[in-house]
C-alpha positions in Angstrom: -47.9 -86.5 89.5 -51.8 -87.4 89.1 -51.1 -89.8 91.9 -50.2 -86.9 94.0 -53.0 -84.5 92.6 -55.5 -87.0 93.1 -54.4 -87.6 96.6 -54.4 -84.0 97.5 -57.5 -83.2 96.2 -58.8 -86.4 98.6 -57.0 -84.7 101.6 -59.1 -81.4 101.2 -62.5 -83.2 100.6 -61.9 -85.6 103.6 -61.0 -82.0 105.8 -64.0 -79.7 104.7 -66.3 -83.7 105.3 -65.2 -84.8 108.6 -63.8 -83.9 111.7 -59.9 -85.0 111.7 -57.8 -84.3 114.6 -54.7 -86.6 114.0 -52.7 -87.2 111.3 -53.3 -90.7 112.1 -56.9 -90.3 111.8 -56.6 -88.8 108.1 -53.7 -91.4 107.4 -57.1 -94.0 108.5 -59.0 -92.5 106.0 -56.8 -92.1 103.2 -56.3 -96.0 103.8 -60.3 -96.1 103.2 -59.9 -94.3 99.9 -57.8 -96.4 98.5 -54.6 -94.2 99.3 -51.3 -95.9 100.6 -49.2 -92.8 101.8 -46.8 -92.8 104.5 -46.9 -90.4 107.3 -44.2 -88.5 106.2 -45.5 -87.9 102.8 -48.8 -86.6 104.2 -46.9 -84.1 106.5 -45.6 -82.6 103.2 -48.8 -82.8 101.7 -50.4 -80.7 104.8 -47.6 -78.1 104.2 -48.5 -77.7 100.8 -51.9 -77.5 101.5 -51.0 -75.0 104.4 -53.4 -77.2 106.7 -53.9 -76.3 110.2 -55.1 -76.6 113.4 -57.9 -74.8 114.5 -59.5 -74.7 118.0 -63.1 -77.1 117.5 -64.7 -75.4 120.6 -64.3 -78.4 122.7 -61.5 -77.9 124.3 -59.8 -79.6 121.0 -58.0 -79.1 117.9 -59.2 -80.3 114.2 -57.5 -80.1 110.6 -58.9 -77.2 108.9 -57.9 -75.3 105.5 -56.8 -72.1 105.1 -59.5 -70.1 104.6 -62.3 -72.3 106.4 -62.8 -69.4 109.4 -63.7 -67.2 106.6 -65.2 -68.8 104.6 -67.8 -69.9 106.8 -69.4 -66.8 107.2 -69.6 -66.7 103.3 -71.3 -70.5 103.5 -73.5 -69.1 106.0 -75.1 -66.9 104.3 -75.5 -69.1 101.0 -77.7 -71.3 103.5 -80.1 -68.8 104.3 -80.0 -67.9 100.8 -81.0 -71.0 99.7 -83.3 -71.8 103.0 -84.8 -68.4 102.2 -85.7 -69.2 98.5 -86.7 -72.9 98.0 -90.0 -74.6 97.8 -88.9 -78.2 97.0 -86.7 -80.4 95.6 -87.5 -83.7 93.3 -85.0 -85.6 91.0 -84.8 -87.8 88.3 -81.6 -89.5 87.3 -79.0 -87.1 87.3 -81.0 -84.1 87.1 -82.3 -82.4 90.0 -85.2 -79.3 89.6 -85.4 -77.4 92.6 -88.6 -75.2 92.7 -88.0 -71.7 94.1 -90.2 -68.6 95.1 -90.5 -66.2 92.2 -87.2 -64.6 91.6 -85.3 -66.4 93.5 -83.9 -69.0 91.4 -80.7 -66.8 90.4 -80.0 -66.8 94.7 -80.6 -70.8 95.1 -78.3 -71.6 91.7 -75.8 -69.2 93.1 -75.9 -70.6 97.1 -75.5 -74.1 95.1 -72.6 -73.2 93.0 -70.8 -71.7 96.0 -71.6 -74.9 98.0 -69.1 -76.0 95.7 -70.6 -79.9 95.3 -68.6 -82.2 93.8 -71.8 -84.0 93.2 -72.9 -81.2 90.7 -71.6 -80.8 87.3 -73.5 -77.7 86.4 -76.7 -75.4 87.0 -79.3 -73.2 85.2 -81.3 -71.4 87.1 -84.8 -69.9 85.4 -87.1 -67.4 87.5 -89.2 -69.5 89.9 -87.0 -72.8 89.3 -83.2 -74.2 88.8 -82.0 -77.5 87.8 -78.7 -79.0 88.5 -76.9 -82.2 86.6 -75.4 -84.8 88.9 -72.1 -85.9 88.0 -72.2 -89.7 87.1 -72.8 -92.5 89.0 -73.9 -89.9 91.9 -77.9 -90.7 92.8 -80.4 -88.0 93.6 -80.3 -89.8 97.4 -76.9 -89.4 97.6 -77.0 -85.6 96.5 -80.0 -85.1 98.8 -77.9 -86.5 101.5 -75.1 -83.9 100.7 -77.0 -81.2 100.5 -78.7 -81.7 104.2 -75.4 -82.2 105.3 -74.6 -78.9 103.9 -78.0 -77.3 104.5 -79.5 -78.7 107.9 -83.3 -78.0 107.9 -84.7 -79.0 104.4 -87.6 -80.4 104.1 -87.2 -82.9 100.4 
């Protein structure tokens, strides 16, 4: 059963990271994570996950989750939250202090939480600054590189 957990919880990160519009292409990349599952077990695990398709406005189709069209809107506007509130970011080991205008540490620490980072094991956010602990083994590069992924436009 952890097998299967494990696995699905792979599936949904691999979705919401890259741009899959095959079973064959996820099949790929479950390969890459270590995951030997045959294609009919993934069908099943899609289902469970109630996976779609969803139109990529390119005259294609890509693997989304249920939810994704909404909550995009919802992610949008946690990126201008935090675009609107940050000053800088700077690391050291697995802590990460992100400098905010006055006041608006509570809206950054709240557009991170809802980024919903893997990378980040928690936050605490003060008035004009918010820190964040990195899961371990996950760099401040690697985090920075997440979050302009998630957040195109910052300036580290």
């Amino acid at each position: 059963m952890k097998e299967r957990q494990s696995r699905l919880k792979a599936i949904k990160n691999l979705i919401k990271n890259n741009r899959i519009e095959s079973q064959d292409d996820l099949l790929s990349l479950l390969l890459k994570e270590g995951f030997d599952v045959t294609q009919a077990t993934l069908s099943r695990d899609l289902k469970l996950l109630k996976v779609g398709k969803v139109p990529d406005g390119q005259n294609s189709y890509m693997y989304a989750l249920p939810g994704e069209d909404e909550n995009g809107e919802s992610e949008a506007i946690y990126v201008q939250d935090f675009l609107r509130g940050y000053i800088s970011i700077d690391f050291s080991g697995n802590i990460v202090v992100i400098k905010t205008f006055p006041g608006h540490a509570n809206t950054v620490c709240n557009a991170i939480d809802n980024l919903n980072m893997d990378e980040i094991l928690g936050t605490v956010a003060g008035d004009n600054c918010m820190f964040a602990c990195l899961r371990e083994g996950v760099s401040g590069d690697a985090f920075m590189a997440k979050l302009k992924r998630l957040i195109p436009g910052i300036d580290d």
